[in-house]
MISESE-731676 format. One record per residue: x, y, z of N, C-alpha, C in turn; residue in one letter. Coordinates in pm, whole numbers, plus 32768, in hexadecimal, padded with zeros to 4 digits. Last residue first. Example, Ala and Ser with C-alpha at 12.3 -4.5 7.8 and 13.67 -1.06 7.14 Angstrom:
BEGIN
85057F1F82C485577F9682CA850A80038313S
85277DC7830C84CE7E3E830C85287EB6830CA
This chain:
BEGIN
B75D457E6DE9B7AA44E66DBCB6F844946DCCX
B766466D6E58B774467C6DDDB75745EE6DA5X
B784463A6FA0B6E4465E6F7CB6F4464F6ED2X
B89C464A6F7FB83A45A36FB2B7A245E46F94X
B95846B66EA2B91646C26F0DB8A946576F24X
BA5246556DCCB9D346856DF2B99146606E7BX
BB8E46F96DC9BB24465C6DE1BAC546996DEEX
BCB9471C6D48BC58473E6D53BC1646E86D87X
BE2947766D87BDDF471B6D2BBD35476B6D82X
BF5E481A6D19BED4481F6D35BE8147756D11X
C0A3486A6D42C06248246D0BBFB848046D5FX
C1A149646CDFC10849436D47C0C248E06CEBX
C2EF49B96D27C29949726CDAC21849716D2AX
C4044A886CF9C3994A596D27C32549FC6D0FX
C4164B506BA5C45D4B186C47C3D44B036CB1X
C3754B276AE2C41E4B206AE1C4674B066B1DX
C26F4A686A9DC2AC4ABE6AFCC3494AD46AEAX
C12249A66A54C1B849DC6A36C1E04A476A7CX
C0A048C36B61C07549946B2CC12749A56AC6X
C000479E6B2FC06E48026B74C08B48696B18X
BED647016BAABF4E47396B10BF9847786B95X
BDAF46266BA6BE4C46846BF6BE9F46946B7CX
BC7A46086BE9BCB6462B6BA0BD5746476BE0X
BB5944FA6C85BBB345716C78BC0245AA6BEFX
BAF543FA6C91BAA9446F6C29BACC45106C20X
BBA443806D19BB2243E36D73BAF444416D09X
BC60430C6C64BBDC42EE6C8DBB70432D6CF0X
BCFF43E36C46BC8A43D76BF7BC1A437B6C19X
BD6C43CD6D35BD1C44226D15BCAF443B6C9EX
BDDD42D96D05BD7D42E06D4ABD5B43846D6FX
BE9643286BF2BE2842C96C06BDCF42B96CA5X
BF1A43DC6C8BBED144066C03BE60439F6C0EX
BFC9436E6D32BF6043E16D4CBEF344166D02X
C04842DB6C7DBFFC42606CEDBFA843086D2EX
C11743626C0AC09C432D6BC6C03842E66C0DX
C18143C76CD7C14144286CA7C0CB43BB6C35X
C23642CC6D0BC1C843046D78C144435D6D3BX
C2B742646C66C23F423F6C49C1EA427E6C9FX
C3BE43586BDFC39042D16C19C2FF42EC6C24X
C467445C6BD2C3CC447E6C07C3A043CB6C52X
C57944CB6BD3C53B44636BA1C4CC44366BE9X
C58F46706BF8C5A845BB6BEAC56E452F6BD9X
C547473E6B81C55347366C3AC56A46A86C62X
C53A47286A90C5C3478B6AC3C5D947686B51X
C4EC45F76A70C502465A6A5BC55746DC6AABX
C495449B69D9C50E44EE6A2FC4D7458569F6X
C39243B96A1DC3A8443669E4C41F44616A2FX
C32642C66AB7C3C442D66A86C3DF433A6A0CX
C1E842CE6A32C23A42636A81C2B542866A39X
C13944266A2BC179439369D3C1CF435F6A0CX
C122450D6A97C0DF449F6ACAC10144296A80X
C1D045F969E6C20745CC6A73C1B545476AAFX
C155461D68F3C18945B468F8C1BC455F6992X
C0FC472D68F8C09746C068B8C107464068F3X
C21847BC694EC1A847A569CEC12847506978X
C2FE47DE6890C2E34731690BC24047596940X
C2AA48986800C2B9482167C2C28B47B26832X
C2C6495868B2C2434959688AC21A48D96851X
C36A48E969D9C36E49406975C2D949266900X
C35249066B15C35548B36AB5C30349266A3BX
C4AF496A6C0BC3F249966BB3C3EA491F6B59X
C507493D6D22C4F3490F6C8CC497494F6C78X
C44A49766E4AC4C549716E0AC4E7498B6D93X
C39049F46EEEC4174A496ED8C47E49F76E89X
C25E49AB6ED0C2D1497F6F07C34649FB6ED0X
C10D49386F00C14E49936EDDC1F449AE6F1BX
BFDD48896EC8C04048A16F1AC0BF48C36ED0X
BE8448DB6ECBBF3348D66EB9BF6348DB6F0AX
BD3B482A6EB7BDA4482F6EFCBE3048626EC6X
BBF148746E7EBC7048B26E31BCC8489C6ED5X
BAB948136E83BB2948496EB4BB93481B6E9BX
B96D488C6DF2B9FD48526DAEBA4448776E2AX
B86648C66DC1B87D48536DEAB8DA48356DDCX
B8A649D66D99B85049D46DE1B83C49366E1DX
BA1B4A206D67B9964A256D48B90649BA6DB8X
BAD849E36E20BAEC4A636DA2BA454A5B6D6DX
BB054A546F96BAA44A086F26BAB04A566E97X
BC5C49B66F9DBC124A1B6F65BB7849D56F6AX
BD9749AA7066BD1A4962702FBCB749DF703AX
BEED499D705EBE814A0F703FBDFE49797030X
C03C496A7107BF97493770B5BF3B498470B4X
C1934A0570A7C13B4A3870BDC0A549D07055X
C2D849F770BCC26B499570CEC1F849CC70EFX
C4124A4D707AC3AE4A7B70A9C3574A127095X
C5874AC5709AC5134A407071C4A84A7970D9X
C62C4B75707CC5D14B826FE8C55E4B127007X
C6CF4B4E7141C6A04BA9716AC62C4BC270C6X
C7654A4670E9C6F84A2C716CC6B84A9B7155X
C7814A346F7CC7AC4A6E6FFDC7504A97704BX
C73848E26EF2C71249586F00C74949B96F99X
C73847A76F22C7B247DF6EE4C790489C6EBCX
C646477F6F7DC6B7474B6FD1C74747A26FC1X
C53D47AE6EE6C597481F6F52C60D48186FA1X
C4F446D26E9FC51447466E49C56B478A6E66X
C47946666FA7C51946206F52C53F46B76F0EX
C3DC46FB6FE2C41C4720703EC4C446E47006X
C30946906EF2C32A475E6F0FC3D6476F6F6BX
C2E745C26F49C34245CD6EDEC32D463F6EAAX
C23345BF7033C2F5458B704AC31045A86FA9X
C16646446FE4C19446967053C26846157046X
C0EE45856F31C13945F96F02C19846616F4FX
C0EA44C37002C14B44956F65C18E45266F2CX
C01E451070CCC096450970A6C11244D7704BX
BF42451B6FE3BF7A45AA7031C033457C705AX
BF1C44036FD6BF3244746F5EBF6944E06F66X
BF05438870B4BF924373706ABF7A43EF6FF4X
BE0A441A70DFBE4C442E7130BEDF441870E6X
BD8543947019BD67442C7005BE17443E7083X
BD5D429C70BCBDA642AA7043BDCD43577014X
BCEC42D771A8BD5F42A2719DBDE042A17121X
BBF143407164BC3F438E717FBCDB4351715FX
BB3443217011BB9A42F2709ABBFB4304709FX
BA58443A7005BAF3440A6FECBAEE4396705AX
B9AA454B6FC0B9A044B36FA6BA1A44736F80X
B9D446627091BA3846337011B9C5458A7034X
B90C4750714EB98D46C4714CB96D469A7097X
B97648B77110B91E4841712FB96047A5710CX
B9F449747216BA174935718AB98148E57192X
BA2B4A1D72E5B9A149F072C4B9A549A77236X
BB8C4AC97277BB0E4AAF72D4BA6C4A7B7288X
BC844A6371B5BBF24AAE71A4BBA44A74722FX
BDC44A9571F1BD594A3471F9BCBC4A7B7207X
BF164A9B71D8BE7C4B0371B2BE214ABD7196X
C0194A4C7281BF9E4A33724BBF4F4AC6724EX
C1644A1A725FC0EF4A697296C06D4A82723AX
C28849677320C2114960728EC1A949D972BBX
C3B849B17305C34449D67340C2E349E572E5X
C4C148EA72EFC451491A7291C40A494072F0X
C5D4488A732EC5D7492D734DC55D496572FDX
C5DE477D72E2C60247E37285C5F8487D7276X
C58C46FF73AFC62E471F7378C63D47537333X
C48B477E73ADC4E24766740EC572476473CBX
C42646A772DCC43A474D72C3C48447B17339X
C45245ED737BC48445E17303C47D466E72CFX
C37C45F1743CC3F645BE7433C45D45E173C4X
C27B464E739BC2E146977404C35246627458X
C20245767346C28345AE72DDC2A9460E7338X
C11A455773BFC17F44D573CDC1F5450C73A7X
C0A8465473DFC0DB462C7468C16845AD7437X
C040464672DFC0D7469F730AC0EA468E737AX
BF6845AF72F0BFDF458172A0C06E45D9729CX
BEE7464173A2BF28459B73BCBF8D458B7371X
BE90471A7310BEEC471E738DBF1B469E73B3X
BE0546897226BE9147107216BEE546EA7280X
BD184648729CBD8245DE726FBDF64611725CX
BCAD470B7309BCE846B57383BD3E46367348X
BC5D47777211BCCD47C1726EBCFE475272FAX
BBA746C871E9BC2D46B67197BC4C473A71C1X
BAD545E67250BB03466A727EBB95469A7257X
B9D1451A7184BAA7454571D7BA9745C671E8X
B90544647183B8F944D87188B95444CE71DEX
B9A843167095B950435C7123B96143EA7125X
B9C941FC7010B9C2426E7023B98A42D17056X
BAE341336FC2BA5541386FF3BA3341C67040X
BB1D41006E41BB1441726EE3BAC641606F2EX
BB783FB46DDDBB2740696DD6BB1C408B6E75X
BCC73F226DF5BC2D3F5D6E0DBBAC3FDD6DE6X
BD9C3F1F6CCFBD713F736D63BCE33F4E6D72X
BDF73E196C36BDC03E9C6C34BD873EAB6CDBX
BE8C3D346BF7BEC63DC26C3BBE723E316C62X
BDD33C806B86BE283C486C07BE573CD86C4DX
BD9A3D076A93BD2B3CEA6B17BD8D3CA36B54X
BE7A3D046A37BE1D3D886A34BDF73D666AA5X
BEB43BE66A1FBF0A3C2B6A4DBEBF3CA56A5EX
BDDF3BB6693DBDEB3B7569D7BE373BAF6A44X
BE423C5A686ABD803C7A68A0BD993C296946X
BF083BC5681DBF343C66685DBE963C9D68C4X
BE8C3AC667BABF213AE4683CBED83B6A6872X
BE083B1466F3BDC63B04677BBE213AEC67DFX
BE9F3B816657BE493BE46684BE273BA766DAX
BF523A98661EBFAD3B08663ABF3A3B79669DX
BE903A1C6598BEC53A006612BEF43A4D6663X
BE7E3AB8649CBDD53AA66506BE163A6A65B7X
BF633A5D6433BF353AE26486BEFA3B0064C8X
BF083950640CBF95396E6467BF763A146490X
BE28394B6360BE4C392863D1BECD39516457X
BEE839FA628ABE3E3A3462E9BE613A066343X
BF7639166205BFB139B16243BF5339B562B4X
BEB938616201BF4838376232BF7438D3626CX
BE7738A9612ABE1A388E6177BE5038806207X
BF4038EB6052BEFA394E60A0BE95396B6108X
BF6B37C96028BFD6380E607ABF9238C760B7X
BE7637935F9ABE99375A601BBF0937A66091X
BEB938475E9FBE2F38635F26BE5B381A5F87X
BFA237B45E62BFA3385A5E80BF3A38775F04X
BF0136E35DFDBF8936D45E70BFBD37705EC9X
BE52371C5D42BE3436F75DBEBE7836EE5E3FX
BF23376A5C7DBEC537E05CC7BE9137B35D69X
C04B36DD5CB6BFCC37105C81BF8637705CC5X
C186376D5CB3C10E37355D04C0B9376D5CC1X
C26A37B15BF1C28537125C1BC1DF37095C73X
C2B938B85BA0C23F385F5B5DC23537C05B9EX
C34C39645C0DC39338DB5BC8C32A38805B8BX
C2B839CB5C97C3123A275C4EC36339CC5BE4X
C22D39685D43C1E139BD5CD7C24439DD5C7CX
C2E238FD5DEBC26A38A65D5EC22639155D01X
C33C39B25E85C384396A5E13C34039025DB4X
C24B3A125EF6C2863A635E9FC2E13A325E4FX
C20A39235F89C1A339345F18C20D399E5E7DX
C2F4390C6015C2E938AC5FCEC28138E25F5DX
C2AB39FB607CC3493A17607FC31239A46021X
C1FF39AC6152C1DE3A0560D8C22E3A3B606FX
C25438E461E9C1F138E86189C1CD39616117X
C2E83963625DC31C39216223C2C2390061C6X
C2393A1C6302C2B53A6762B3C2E339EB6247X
C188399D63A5C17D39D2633CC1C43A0C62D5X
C267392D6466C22738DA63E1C1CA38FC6398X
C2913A016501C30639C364A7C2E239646415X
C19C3A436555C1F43AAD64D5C2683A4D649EX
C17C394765E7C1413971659EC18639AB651BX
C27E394966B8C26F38E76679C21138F365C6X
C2663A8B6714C2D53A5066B2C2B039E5664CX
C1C03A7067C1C1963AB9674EC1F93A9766E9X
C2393A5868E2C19039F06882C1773A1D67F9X
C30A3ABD68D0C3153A3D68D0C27639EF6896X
C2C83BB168F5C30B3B8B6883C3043B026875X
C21A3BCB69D0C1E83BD76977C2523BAB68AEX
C2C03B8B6A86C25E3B396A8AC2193B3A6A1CX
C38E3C566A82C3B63BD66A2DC3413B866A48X
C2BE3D336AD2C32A3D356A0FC35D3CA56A27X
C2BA3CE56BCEC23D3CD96B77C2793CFE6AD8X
C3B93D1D6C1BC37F3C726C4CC2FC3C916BFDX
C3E23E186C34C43F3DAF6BD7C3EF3D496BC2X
C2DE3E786CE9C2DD3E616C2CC35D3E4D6BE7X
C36F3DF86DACC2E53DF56D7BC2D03DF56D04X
C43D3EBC6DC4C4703E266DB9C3D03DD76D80X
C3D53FC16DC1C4193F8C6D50C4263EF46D4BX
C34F3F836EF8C31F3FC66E63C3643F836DF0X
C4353F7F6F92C3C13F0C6F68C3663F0E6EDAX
C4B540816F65C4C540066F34C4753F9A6F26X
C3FA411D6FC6C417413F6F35C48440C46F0CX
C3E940CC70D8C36C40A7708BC39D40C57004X
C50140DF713DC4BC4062711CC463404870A8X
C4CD41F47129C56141BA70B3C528412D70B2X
C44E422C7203C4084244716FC47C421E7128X
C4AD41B372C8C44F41A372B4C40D41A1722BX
C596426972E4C5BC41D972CCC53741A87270X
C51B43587328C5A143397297C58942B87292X
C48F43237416C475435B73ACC49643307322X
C59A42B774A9C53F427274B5C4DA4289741DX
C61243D474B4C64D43467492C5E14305745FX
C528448F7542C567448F74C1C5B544157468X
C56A43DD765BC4C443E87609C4F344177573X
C679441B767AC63A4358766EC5CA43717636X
C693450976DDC6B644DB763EC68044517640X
C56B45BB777CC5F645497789C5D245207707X
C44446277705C49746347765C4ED457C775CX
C36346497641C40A4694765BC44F466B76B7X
C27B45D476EBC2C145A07673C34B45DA7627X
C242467577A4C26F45F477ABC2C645DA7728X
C21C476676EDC28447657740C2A246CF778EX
C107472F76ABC17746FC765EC21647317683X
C04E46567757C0AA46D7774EC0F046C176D8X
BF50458676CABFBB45867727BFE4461976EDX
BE6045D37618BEBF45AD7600BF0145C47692X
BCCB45D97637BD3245F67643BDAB45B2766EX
BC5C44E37556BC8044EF75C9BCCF455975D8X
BC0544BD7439BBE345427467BBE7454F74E5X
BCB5442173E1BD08449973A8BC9344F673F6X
BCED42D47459BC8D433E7460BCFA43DE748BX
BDEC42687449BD7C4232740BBCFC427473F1X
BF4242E673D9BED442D17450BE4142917436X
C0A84248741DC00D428373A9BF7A424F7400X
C1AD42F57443C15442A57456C0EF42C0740CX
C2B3435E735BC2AE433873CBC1F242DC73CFX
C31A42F77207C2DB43517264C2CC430D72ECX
């Protein structure tokens, strides 16, 4: 995606700035092919950090237990030799658990820091940055945004990559869809008295009843294509705003919603 702003309840630059000359679109493309690479090269480099500390362990629990099973079976180890080698197993697993417990806490995200958001002024930021990019794709996004909302307990910044994760992988969907079928339509609701309800709503793919429980799992493929970790990196910091997000089954088209509670609710 193009730029990212820090305060979602500034009003946004034009977004006719942001259309204008192919170098700002370029720029765009390039931008987000980077970040979905850095991404992956990230968690190559965390699967062999993690194979490599965990191997040594599993490897020598495997052998060990591979030895008990041929004593048991050949009568050749006493009992005591058995317990030792099962003492022998534990350990090595108990290892295996505090590898992965270190690695947990080395990766894990911050908690939210979290403030009364104006989550229509996060909507419009985050389609100011993707109006590059919906730009080439002949998208005119159009919002239905509830007046007098009340503010959301969010940080914004983050809330902000959330909107747009779903707003660029509505607009991928739509790459291989005919220009005059692609549509982009954000709705924010109050659905209930301390609840606001964000979708966002697209013209491409549908997800079928099967994929939409599954579309937030790291490297789900489905009809509208190989989803990757973004959608799961939305899930988890929405859940951490004590939110909720699914995506609506559909035949054609897809809408995916998430929820947050309101800063007076929290």
């Amino acid at each position: 995606m193009s730029s990212h702003h820090t305060d979602p309840n500034v009003a946004h630059v034009s977004a006719a700035a942001d259309h204008a000359g192919g170098d700002s679109t370029e720029r765009g493309l390039l931008e987000r092919a980077f970040d979905r690479a850095t991404l992956l090269a990230s968690v190559e480099e965390l699967v062999k950090l993690i194979a490599h500390d965990v191997n040594q362990p599993l490897g020598a629990a495997l052998m060990t237990a591979r030895a008990c099973r041929r004593g048991l079976a050949t009568g050749s180890l006493s009992p005591e030799q058995v317990r030792d080698g099962l003492d022998r197993l534990v350990a090595d697993v108990e290892r295996v658990s505090e590898i992965l417990g270190q690695l947990r806490a080395a990766t894990r995200q911050p908690s939210a820091v979290l403030a009364a958001t104006d989550i229509n002024a996060v909507i419009q930021c985050a389609l100011a940055d993707a109006a590059p990019d919906a730009a080439r794709l002949g998208v005119t996004p159009v919002t239905n945004l509830a007046s007098g909302l009340l503010p959301v307990s969010a940080d914004p910044q983050r809330l902000q990559r959330v909107v747009r994760t779903l707003i660029g992988q509505a607009l991928d969907a739509m790459a291989s869809t005919a220009e005059n079928d692609r549509s982009l339509t954000l709705r924010s609701t109050l659905t209930t008295p301390s609840e606001v309800t964000v979708a966002v709503e697209d013209g491409g793919p549908g997800v079928s009843a099967t994929e939409a429980p599954r579309v937030f799992e790291p490297f789900t493929a489905t009809r509208r294509g190989r989803i990757g970790l973004e959608l799961a990196v939305c899930r988890a910091i929405v859940e951490d705003h004590d939110g909720r997000i699914w995506a609506v089954a559909s035949e054609r088209g897809a809408v995916f919603c998430f929820t947050l509670p309101t800063a007076d609710a929290r």
